[in-house]
C-alpha positions in Angstrom: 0.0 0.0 0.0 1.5 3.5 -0.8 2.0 6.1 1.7 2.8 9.9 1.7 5.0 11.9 4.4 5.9 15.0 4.6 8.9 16.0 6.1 11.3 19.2 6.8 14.8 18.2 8.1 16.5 21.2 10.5 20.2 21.9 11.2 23.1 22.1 8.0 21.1 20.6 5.0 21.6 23.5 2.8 24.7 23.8 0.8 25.5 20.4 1.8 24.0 18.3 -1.3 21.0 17.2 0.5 18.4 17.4 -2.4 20.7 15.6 -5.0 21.4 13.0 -2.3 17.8 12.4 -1.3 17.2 13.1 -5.0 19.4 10.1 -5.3 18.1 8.0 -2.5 14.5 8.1 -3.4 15.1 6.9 -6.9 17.2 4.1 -5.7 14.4 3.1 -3.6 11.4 3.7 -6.1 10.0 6.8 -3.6 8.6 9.5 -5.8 7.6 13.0 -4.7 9.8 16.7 -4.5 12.3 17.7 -2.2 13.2 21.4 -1.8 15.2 24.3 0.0 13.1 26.2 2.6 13.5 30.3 3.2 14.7 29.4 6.8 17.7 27.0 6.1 15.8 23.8 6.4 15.0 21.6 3.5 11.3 19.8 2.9 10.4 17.1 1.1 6.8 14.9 0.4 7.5 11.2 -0.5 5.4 8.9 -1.5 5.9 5.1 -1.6 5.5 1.5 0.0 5.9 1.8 3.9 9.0 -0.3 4.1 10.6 2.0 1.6 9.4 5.0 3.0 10.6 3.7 6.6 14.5 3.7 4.8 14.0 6.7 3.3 13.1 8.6 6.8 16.1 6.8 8.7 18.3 8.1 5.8 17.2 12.0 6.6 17.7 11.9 9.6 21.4 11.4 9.1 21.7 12.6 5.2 24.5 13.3 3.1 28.0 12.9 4.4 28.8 16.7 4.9 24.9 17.7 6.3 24.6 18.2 10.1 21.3 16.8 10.7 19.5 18.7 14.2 15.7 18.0 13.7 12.9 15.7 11.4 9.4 16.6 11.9 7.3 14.0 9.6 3.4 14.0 9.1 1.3 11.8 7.1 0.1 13.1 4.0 -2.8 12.4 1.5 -1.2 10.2 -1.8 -1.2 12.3 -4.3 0.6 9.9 -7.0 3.5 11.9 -8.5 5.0 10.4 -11.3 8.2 10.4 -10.3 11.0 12.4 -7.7 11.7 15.7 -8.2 14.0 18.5 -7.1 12.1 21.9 -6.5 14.2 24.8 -6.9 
């Protein structure tokens, strides 16, 4: 069964390659949705997927990318919305 989240990750995930790498991550594990950088430093990002996927996907943003400093993750549930594919808002 798909499921959506939303999430916005906190701390030094600007600048950093966060949105390639989850850009990255998410195709590797067949998530799709947008990720995106956020006035206040913080990047956000809706995913949409199988639960078990989805699950990897949340435990890899809460660490990121090797140079990102990961402080915060708030996640929600969201309504699926079926996007075609993963995205990188800019």
């Amino acid at each position: 069964m798909k499921i959506n989240k939303t999430v916005q990750v906190f701390g030094k995930v600007q600048g950093v390659y966060f949105r390639q790498s989850t850009h990255w991550k998410a195709t590797e594990l067949g998530i799709n949705g947008w990720v995106k950088n956020e006035p206040d430093g913080s990047v956000s990002a809706e995913l949409e997927g199988d639960e078990a996927h989805i699950s990897t996907m949340l435990e890899w943003m809460k660490k990121g990318p090797e140079r990102a400093s990961v402080d915060k993750v708030q996640i929600s549930e969201g309504k699926v919305r079926d996007y075609p594919d993963f995205r990188i808002i800019r």
